[in-house]
ZATIVO-679603 format. One record per atom (N, C-alpha, C, O): residue number from 1; atom name; residue in three letters; x, y, z. Coordinates in pm, whole numbers, plus 50000, padded with zeros to 5 digits. Each point is the difference from the previous one (the first is absolute). Layout:
seq, atom, type, x, y, z
NUM, CA, Ala, X, Y, Z
...
***
This chain:
seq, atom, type, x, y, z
1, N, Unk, 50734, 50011, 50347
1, CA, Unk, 49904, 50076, 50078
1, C, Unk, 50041, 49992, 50146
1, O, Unk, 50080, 49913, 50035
2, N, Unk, 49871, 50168, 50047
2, CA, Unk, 50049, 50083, 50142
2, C, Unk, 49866, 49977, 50077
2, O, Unk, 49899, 49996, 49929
3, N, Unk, 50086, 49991, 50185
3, CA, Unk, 49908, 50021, 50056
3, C, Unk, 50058, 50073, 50077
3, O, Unk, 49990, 49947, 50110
4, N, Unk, 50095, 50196, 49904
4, CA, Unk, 50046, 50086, 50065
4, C, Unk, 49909, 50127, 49952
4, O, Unk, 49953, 49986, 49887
5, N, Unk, 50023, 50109, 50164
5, CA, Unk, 49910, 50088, 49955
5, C, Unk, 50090, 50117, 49944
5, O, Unk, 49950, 50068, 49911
6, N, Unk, 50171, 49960, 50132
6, CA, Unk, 50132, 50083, 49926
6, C, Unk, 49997, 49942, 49898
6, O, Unk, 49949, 50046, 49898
7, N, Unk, 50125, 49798, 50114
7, CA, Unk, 50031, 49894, 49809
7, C, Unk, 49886, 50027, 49920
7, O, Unk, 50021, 50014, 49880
8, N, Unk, 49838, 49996, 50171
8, CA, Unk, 49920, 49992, 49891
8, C, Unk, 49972, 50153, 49975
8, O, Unk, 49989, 49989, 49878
9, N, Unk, 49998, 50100, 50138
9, CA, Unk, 50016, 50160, 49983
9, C, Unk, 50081, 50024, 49876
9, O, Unk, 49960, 50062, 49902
10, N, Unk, 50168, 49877, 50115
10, CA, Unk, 50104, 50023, 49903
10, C, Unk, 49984, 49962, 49848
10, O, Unk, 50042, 50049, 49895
11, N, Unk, 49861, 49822, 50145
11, CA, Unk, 49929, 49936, 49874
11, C, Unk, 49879, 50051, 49928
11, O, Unk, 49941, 49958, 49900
12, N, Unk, 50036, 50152, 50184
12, CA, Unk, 49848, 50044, 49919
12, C, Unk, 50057, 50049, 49863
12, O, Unk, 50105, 50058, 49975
13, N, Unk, 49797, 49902, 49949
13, CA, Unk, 49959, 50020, 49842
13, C, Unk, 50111, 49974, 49910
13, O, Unk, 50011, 50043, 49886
14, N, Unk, 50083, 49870, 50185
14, CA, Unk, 50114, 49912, 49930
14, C, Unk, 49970, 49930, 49897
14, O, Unk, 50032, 50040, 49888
15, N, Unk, 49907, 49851, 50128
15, CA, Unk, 49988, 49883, 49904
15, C, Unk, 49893, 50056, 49858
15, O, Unk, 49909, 50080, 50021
16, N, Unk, 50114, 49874, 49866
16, CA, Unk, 49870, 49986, 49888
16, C, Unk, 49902, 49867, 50018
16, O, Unk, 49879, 49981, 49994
17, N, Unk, 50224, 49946, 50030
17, CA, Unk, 49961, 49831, 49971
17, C, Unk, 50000, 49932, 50171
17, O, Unk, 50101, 50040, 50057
18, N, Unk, 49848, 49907, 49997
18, CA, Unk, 50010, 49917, 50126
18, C, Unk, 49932, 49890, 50007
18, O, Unk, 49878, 49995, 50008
19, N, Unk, 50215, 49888, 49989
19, CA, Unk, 49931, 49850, 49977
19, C, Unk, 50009, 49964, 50165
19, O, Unk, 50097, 49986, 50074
20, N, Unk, 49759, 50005, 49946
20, CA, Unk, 49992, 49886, 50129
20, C, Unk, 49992, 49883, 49967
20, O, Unk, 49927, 49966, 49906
21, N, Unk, 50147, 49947, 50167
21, CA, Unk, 50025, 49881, 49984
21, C, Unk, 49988, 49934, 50143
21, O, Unk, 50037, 49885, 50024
22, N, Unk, 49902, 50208, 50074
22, CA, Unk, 50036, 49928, 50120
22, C, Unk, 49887, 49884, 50030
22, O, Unk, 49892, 50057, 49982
23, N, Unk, 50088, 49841, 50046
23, CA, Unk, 49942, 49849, 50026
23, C, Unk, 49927, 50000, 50108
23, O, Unk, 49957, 49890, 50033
24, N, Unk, 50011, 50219, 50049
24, CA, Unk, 49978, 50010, 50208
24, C, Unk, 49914, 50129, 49939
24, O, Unk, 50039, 50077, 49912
25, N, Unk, 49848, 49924, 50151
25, CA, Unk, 49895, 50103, 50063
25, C, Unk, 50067, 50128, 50036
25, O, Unk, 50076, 49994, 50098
26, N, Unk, 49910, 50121, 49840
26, CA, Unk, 50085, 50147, 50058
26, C, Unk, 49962, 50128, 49920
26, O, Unk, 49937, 49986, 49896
27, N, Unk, 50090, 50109, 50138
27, CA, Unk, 49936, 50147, 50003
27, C, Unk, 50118, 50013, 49829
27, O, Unk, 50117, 49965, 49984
28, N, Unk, 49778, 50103, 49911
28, CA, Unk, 50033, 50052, 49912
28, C, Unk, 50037, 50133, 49994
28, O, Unk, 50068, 50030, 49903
29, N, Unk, 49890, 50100, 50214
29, CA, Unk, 50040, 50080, 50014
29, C, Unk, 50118, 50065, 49998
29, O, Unk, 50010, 50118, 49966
30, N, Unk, 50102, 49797, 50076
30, CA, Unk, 50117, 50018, 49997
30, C, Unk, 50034, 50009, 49857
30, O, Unk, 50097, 50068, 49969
31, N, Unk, 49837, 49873, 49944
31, CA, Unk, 50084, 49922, 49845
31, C, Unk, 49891, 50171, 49908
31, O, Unk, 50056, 50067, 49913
32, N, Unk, 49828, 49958, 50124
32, CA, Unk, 49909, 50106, 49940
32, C, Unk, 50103, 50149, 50020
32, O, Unk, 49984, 50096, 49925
33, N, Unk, 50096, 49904, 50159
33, CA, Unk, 50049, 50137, 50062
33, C, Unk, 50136, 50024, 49953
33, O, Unk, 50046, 50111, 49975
34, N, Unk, 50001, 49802, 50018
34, CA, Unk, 50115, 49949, 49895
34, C, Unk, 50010, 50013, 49879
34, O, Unk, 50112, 50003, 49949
35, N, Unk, 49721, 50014, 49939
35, CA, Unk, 50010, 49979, 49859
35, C, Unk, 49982, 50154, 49997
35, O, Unk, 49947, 50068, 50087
36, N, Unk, 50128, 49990, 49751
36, CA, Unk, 49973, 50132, 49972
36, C, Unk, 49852, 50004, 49970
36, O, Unk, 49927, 49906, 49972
37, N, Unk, 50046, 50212, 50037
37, CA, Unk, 49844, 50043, 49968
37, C, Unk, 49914, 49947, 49823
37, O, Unk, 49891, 50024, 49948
38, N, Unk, 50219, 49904, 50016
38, CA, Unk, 49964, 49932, 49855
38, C, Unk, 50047, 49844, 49994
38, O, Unk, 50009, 49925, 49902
39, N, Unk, 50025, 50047, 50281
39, CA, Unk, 50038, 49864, 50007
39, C, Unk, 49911, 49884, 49972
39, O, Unk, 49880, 49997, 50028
40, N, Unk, 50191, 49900, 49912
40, CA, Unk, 49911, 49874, 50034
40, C, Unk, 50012, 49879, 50126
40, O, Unk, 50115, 49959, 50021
41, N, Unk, 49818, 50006, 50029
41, CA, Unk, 50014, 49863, 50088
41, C, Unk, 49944, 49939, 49940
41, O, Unk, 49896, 50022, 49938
42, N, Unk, 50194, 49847, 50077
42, CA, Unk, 49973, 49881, 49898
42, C, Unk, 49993, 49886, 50102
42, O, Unk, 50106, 49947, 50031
43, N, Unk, 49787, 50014, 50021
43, CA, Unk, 49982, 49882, 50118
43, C, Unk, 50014, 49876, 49935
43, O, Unk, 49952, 49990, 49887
44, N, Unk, 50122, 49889, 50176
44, CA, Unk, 50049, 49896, 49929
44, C, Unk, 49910, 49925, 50109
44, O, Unk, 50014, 50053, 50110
45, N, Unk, 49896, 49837, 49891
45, CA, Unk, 49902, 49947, 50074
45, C, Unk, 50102, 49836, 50011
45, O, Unk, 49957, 49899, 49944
46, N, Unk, 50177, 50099, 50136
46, CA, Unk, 50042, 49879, 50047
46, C, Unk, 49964, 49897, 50035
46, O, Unk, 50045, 49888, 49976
47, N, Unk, 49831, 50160, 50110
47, CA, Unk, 49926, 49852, 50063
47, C, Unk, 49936, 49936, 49912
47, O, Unk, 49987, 49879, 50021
48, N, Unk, 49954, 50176, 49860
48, CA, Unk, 49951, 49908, 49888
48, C, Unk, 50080, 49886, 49910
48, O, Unk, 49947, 49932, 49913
49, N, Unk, 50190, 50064, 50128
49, CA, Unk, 50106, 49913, 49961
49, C, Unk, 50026, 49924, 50100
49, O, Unk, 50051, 49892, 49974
50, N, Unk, 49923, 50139, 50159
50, CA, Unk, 50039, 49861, 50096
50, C, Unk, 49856, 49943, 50026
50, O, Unk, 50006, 49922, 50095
51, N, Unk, 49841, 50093, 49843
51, CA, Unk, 49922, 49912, 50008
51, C, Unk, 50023, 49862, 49923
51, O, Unk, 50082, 49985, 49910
52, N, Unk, 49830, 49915, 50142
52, CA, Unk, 50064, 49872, 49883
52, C, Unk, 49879, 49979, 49915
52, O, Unk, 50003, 49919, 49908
***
């Protein structure tokens, strides 16, 4: 992923599948604009593995 507004243009309605995995607080928008119109996002909740 791009936080360039050209890089992410290029990516619209690319992906089927998009696993977030990222661990830090951040905008899903980028990863929604990216999936085809029958895409899934699949959020992976990281911080629930570095609690003890």
């Amino acid at each position: 992923m791009s936080t360039g507004e050209k890089a992410m243009a290029r990516q619209r309605g690319r992906f089927d599948l998009f696993l977030d995995a990222i661990g830090a607080r951040h905008s899903v928008e980028p990863c929604m604009t990216a999936l085809a119109m029958d895409g899934t996002l699949c959020p992976i909740d990281m911080a629930a593995a570095r609690r003890p």
